[in-house]
MOPAC internal coordinates of N, CA, C and O (Angstrom, degrees):
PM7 1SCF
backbone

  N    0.0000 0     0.00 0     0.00 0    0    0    0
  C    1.4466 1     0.00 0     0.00 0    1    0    0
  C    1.5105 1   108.29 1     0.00 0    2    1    0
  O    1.2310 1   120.65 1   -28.83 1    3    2    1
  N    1.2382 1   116.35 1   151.17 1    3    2    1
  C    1.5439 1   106.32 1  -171.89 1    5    3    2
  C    1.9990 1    79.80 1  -131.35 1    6    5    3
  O    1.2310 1   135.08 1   -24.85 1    7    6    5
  N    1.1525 1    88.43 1   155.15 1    7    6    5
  C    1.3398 1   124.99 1   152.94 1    9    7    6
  C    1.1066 1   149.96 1   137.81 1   10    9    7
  O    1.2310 1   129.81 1    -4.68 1   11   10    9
  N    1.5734 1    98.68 1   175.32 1   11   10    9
  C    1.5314 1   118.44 1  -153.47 1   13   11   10
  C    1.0966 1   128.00 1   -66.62 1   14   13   11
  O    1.2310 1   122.81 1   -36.48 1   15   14   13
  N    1.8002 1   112.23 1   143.52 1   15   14   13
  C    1.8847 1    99.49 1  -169.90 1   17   15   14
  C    1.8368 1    80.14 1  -128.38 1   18   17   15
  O    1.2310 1   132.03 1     0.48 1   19   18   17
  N    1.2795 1    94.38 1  -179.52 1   19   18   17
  C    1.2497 1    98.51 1   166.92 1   21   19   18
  C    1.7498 1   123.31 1  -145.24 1   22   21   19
  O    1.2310 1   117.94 1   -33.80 1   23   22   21
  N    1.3899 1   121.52 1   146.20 1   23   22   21
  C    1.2408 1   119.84 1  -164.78 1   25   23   22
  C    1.4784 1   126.38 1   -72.55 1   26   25   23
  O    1.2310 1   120.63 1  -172.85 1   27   26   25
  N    1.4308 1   116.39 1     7.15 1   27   26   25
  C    1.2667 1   119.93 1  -167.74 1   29   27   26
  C    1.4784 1   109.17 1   -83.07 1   30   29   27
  O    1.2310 1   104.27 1   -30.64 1   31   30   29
  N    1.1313 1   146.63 1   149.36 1   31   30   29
  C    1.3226 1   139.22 1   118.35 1   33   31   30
  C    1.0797 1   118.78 1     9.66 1   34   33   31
  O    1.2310 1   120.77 1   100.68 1   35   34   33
  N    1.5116 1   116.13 1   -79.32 1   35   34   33
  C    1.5963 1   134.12 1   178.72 1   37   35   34
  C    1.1463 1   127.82 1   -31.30 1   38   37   35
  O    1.2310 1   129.42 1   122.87 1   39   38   37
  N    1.2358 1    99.44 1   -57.13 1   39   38   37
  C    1.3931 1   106.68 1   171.54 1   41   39   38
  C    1.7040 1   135.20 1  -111.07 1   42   41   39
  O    1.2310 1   135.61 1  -123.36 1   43   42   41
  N    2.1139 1    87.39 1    56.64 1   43   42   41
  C    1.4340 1    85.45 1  -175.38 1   45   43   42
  C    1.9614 1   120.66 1   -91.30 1   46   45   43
  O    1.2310 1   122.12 1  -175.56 1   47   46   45
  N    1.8441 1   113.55 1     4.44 1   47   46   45
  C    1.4499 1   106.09 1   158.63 1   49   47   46
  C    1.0747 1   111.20 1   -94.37 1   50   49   47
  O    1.2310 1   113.73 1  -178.51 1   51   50   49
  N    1.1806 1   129.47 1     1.49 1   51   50   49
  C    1.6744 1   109.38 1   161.94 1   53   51   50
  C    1.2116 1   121.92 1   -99.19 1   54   53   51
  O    1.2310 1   118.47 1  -169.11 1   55   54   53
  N    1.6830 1   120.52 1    10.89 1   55   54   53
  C    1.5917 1   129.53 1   157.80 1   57   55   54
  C    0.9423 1    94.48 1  -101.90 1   58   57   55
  O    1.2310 1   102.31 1   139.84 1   59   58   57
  N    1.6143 1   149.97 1   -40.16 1   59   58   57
  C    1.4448 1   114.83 1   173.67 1   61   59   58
  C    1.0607 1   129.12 1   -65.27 1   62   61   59
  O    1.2310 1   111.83 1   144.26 1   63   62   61
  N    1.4616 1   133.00 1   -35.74 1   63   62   61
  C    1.4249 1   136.94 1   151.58 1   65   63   62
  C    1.3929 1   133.53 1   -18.04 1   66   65   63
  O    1.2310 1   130.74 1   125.55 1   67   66   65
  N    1.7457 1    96.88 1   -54.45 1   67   66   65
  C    0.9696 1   116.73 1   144.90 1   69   67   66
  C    1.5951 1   149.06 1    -0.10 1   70   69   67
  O    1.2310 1   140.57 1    84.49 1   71   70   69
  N    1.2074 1    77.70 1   -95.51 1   71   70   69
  C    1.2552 1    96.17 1   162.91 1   73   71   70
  C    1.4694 1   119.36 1   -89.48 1   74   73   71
  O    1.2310 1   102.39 1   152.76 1   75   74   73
  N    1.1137 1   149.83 1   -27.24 1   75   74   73
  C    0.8627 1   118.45 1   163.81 1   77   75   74
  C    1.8779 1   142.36 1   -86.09 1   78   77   75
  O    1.2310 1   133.23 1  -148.31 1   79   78   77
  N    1.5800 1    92.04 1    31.69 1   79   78   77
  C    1.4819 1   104.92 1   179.97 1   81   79   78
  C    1.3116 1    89.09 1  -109.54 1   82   81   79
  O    1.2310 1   108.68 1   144.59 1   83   82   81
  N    1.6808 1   138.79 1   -35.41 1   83   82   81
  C    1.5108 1   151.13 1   148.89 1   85   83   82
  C    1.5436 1    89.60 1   -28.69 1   86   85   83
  O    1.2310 1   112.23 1    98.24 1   87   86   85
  N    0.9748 1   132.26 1   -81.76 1   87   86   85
  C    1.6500 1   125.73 1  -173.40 1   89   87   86
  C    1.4399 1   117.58 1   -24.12 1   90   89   87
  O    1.2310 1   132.30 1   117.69 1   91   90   89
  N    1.8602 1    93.86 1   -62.31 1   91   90   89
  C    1.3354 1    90.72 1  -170.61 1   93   91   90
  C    1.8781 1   126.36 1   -73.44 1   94   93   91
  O    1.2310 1   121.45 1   164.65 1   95   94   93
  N    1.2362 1   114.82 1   -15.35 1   95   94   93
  C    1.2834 1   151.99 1  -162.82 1   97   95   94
  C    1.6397 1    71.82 1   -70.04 1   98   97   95
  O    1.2310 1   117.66 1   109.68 1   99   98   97
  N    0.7252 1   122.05 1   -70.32 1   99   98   97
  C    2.1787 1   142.78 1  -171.97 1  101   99   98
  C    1.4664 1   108.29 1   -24.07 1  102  101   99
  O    1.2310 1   138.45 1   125.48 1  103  102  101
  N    1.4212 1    81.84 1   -54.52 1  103  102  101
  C    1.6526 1    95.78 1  -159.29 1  105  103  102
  C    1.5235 1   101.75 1   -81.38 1  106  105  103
  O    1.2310 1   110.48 1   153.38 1  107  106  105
  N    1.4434 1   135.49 1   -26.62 1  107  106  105
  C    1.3509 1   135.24 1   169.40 1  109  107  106
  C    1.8773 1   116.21 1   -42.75 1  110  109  107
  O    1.2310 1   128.84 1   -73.33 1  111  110  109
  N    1.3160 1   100.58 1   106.67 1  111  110  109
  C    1.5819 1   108.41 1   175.59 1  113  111  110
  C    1.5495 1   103.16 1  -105.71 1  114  113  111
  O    1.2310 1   130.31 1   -38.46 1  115  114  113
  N    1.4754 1    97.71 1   141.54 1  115  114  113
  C    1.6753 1   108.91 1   178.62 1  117  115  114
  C    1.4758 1   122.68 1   -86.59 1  118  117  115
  O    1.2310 1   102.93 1    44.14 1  119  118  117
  N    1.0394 1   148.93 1  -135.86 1  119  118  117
  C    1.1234 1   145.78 1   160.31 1  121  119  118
  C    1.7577 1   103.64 1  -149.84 1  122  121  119
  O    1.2310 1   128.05 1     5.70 1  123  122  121
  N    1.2494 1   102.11 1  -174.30 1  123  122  121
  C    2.0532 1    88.83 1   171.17 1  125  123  122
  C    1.2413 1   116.31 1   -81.14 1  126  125  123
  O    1.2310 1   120.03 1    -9.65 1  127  126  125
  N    1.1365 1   117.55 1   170.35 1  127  126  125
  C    1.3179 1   117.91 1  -170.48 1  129  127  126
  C    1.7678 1   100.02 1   -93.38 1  130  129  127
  O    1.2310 1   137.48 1   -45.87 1  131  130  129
  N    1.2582 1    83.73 1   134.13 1  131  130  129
  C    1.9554 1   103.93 1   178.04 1  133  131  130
  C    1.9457 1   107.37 1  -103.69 1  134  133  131
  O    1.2310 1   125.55 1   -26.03 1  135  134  133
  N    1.2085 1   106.94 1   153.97 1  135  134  133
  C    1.5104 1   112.68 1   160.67 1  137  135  134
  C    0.8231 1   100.69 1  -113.02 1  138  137  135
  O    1.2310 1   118.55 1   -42.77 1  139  138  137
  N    1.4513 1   120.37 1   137.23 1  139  138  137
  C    1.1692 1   154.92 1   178.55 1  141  139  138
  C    1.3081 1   138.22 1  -130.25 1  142  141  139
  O    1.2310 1   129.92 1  -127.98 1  143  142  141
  N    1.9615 1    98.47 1    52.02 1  143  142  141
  C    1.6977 1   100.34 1  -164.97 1  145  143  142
  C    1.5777 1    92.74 1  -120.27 1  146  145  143
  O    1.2310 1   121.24 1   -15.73 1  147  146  145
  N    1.3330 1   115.24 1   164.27 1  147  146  145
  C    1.2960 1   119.44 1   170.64 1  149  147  146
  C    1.6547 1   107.65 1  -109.11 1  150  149  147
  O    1.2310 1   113.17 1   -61.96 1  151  150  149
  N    1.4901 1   130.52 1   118.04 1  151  150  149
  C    1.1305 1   131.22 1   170.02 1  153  151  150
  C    2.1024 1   118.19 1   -29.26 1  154  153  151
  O    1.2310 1   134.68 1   113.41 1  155  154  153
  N    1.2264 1    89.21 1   -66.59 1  155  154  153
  C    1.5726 1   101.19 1   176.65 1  157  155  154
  C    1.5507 1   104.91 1   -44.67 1  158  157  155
  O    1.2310 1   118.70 1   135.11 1  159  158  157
  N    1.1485 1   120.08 1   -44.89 1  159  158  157
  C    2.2240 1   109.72 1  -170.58 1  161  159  158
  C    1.7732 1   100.86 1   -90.60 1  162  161  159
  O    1.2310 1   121.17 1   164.64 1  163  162  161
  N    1.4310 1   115.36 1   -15.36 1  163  162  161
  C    0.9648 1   111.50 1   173.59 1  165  163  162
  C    1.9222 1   112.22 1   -85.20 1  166  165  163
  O    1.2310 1   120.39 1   131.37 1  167  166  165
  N    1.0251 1   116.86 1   -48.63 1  167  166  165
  C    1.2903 1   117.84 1   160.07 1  169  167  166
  C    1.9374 1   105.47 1   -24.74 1  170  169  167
  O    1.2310 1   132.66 1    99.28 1  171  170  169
  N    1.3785 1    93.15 1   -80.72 1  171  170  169
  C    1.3732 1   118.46 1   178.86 1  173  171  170
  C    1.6462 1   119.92 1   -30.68 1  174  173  171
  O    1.2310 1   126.34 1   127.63 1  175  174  173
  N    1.7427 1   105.42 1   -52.37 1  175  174  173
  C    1.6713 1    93.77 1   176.23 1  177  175  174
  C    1.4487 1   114.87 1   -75.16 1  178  177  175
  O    1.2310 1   121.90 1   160.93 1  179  178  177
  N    1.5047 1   113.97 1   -19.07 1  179  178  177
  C    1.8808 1   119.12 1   177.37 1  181  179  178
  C    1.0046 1   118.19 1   -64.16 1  182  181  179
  O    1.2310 1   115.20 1   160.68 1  183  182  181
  N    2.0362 1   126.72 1   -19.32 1  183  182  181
  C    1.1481 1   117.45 1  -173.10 1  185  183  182
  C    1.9098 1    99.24 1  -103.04 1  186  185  183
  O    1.2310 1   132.42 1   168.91 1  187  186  185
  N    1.6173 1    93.61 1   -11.09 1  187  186  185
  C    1.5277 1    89.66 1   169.67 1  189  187  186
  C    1.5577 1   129.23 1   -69.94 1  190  189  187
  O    1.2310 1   135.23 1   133.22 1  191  190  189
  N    1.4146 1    88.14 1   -46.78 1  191  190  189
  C    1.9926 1   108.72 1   160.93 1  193  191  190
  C    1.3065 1   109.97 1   -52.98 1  194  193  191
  O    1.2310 1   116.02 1   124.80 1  195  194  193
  N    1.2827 1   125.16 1   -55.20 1  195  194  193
  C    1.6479 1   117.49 1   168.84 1  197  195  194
  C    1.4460 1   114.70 1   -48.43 1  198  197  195
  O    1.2310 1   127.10 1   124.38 1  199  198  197
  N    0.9139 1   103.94 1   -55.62 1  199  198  197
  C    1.7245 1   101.12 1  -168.47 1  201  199  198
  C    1.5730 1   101.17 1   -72.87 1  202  201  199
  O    1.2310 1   109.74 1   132.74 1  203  202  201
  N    1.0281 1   136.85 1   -47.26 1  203  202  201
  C    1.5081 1   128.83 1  -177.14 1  205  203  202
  C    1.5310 1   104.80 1   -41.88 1  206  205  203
  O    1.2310 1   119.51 1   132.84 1  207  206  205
  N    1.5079 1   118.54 1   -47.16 1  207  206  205
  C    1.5215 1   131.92 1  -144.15 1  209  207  206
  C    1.4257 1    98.46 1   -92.64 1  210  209  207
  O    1.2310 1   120.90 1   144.51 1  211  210  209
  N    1.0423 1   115.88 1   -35.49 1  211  210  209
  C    1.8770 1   129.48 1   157.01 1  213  211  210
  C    1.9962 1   110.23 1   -54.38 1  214  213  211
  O    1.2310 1   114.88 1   116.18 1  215  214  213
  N    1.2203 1   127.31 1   -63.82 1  215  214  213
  C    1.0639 1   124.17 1   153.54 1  217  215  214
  C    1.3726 1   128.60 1   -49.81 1  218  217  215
  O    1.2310 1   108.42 1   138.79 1  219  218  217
  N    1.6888 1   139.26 1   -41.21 1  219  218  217
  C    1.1474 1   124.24 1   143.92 1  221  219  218
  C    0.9012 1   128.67 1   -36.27 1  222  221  219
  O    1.2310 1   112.72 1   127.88 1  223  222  221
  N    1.4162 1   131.36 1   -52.12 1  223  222  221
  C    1.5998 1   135.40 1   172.21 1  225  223  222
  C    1.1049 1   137.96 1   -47.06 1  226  225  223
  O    1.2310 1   130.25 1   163.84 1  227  226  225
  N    1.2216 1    97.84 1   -16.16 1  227  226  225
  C    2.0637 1   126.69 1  -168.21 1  229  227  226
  C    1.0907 1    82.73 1   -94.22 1  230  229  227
  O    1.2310 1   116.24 1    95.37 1  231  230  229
  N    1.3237 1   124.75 1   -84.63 1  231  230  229
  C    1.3753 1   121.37 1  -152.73 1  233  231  230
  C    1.5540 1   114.20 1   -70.56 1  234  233  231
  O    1.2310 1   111.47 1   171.33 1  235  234  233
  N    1.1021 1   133.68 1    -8.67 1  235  234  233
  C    1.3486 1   142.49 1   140.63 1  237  235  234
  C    1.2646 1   119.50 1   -33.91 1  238  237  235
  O    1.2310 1   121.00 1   107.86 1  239  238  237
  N    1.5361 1   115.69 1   -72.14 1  239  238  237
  C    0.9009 1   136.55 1  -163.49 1  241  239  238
  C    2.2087 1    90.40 1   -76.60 1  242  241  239
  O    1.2310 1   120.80 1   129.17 1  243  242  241
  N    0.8011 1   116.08 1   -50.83 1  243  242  241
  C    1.3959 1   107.74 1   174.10 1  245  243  242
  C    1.8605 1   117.31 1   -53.92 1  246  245  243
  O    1.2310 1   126.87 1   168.21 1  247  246  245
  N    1.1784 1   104.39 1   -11.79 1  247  246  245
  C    1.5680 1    91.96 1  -151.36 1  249  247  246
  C    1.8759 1    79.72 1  -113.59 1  250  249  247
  O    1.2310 1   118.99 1   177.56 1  251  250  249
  N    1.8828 1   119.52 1    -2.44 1  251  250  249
  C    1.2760 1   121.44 1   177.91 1  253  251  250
  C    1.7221 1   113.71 1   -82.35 1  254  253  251
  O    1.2310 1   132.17 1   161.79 1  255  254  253
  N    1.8265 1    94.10 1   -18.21 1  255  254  253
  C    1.3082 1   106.75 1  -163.94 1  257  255  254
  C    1.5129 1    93.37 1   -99.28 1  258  257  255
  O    1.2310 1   107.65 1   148.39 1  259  258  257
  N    0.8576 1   140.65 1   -31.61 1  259  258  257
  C    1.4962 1   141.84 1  -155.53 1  261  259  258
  C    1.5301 1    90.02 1   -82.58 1  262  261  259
  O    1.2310 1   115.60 1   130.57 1  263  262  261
  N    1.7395 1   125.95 1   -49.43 1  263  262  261
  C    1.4112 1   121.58 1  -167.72 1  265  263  262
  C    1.9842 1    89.15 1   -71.62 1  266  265  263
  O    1.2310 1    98.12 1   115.90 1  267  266  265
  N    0.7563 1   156.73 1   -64.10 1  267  266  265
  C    1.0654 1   147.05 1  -126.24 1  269  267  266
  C    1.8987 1    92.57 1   -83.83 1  270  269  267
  O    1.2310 1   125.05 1   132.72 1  271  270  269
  N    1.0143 1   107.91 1   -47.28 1  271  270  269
  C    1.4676 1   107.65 1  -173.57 1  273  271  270
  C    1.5905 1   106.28 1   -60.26 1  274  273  271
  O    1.2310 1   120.55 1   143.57 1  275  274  273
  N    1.5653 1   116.56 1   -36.43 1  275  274  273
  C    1.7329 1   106.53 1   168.55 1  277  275  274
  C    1.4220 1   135.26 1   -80.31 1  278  277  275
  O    1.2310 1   135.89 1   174.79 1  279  278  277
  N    1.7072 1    86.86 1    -5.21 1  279  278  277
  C    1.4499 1   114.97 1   170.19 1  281  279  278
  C    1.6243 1   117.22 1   -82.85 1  282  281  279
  O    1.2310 1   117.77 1   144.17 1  283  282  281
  N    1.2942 1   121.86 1   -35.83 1  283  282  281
  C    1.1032 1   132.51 1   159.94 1  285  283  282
  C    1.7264 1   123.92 1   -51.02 1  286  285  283
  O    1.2310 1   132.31 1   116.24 1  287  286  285
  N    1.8031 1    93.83 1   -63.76 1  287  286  285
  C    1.3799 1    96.29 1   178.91 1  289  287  286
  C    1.5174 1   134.58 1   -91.04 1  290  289  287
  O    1.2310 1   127.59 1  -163.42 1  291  290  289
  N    1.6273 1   102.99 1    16.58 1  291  290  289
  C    1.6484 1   134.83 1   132.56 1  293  291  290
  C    1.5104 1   102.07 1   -37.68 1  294  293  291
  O    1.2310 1   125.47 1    81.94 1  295  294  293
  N    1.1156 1   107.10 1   -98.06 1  295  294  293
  C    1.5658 1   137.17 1  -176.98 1  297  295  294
  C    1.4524 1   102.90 1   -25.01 1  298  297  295
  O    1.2310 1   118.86 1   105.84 1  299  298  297
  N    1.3025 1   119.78 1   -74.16 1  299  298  297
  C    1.0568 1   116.74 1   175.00 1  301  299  298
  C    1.7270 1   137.45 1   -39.55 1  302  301  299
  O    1.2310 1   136.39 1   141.23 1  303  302  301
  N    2.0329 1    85.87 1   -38.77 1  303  302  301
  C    1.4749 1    88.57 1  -172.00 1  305  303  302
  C    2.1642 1    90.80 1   -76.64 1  306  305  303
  O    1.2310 1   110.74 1   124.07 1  307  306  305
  N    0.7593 1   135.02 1   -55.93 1  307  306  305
  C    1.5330 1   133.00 1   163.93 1  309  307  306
  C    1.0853 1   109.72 1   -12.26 1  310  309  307
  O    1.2310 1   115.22 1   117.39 1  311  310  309
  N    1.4691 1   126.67 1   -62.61 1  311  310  309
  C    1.3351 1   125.92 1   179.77 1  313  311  310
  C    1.8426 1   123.97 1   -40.25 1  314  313  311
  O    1.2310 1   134.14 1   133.25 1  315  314  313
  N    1.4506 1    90.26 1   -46.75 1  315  314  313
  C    1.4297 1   103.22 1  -175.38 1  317  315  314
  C    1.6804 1   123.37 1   -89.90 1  318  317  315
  O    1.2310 1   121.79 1   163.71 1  319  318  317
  N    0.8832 1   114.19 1   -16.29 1  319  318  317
  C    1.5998 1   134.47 1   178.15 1  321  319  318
  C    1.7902 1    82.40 1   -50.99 1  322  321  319
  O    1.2310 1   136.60 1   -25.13 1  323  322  321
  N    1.5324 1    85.46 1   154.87 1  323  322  321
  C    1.3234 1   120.34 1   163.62 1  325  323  322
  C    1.7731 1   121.50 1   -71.27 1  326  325  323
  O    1.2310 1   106.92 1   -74.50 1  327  326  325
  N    1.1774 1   141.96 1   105.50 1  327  326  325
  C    1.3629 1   153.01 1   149.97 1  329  327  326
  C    1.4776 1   110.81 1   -28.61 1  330  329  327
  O    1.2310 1   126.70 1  -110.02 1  331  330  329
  N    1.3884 1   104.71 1    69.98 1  331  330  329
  C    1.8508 1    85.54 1  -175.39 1  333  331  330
  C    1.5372 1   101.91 1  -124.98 1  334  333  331
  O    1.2310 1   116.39 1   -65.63 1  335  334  333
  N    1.8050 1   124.46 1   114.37 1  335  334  333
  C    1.2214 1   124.93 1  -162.04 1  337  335  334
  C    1.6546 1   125.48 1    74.92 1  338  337  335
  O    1.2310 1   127.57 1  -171.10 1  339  338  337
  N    1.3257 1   103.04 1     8.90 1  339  338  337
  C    1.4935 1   104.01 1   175.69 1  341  339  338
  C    1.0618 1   102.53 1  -129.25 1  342  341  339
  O    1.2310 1   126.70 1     3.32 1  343  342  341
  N    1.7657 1   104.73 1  -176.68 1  343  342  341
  C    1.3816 1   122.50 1   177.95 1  345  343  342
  C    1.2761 1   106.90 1   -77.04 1  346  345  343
  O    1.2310 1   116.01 1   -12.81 1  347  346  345
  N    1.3402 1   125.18 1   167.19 1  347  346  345
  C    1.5047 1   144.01 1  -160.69 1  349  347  346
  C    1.3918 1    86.08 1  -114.11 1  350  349  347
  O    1.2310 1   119.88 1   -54.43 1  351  350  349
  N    1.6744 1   117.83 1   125.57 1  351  350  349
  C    1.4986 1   138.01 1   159.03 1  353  351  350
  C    1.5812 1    96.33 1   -62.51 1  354  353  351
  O    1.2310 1   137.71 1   -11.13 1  355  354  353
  N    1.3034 1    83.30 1   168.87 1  355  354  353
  C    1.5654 1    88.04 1  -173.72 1  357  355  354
  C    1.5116 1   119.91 1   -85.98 1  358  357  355
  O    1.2310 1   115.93 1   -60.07 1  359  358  357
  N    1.2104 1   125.33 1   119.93 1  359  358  357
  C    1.1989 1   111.40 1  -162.27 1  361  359  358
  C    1.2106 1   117.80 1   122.60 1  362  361  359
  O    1.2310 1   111.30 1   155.46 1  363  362  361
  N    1.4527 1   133.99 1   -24.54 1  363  362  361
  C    1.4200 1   157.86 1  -153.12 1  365  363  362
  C    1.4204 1    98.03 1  -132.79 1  366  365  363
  O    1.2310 1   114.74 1  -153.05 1  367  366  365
  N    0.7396 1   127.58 1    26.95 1  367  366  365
  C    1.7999 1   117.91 1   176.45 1  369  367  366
  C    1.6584 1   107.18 1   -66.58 1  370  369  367
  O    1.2310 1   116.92 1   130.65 1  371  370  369
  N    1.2338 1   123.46 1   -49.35 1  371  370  369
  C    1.4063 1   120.89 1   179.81 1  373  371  370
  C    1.1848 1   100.88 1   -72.05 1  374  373  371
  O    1.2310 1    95.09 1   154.66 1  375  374  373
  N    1.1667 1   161.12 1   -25.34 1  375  374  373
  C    1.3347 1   145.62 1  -179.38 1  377  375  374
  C    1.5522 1   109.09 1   -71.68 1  378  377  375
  O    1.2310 1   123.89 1   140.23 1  379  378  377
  N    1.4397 1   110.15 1   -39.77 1  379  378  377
  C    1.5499 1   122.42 1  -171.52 1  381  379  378
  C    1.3970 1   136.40 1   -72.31 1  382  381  379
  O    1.2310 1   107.04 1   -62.14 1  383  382  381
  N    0.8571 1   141.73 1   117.86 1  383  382  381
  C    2.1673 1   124.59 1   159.18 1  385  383  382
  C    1.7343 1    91.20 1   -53.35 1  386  385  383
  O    1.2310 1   137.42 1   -57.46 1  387  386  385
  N    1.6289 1    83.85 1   122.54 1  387  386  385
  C    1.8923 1    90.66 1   175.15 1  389  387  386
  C    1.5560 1    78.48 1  -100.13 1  390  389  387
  O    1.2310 1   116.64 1   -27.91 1  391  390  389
  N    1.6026 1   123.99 1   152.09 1  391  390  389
  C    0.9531 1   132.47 1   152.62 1  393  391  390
  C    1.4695 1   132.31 1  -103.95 1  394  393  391
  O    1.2310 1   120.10 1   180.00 1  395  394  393

């Protein structure tokens, strides 16, 4: 644990505090480390993570298809519009005033 004191006067209860929660922090001993999972809830949250990440994907993948189709029929509607005061796309010259 690290920490900070400071040299002022001013702030000499919030360096003793400080430190002495640093003390106690000290004295905390761990034990070994145990596992502590149960197969069955672990099973259980993997098929939850699966299935969430399967439903993200859908609707991902739905919301990839939905932009492209208004993206398309953007394009399309552009395509067909009237040329009036602009340049001629390429391809559209007879429809257009080329200037």
């Amino acid at each position: 644990m690290f920490t900070q004191i400071s040299p002022s006067s001013a702030d000499l209860g919030e360096t003793l505090c400080s430190l002495n929660f640093a003390s106690r922090v000290r004295g905390i001993e761990y034990g070994p480390a145990r596992k502590q999972s149960d197969p069955a809830e672990s099973f259980k949250l993997k098929q939850m993570v699966a299935s969430h990440a399967v439903i993200l994907s859908f609707s991902a993948g739905k919301m990839v298809l939905m932009l492209l189709t208004k993206l398309n029929n953007f394009v399309i509607l552009l395509f067909f519009l009237p040329c009036t005061g602009r340049e001629a796309p390429a391809g559209r010259e007879g429809n257009c005033k080329i200037k």
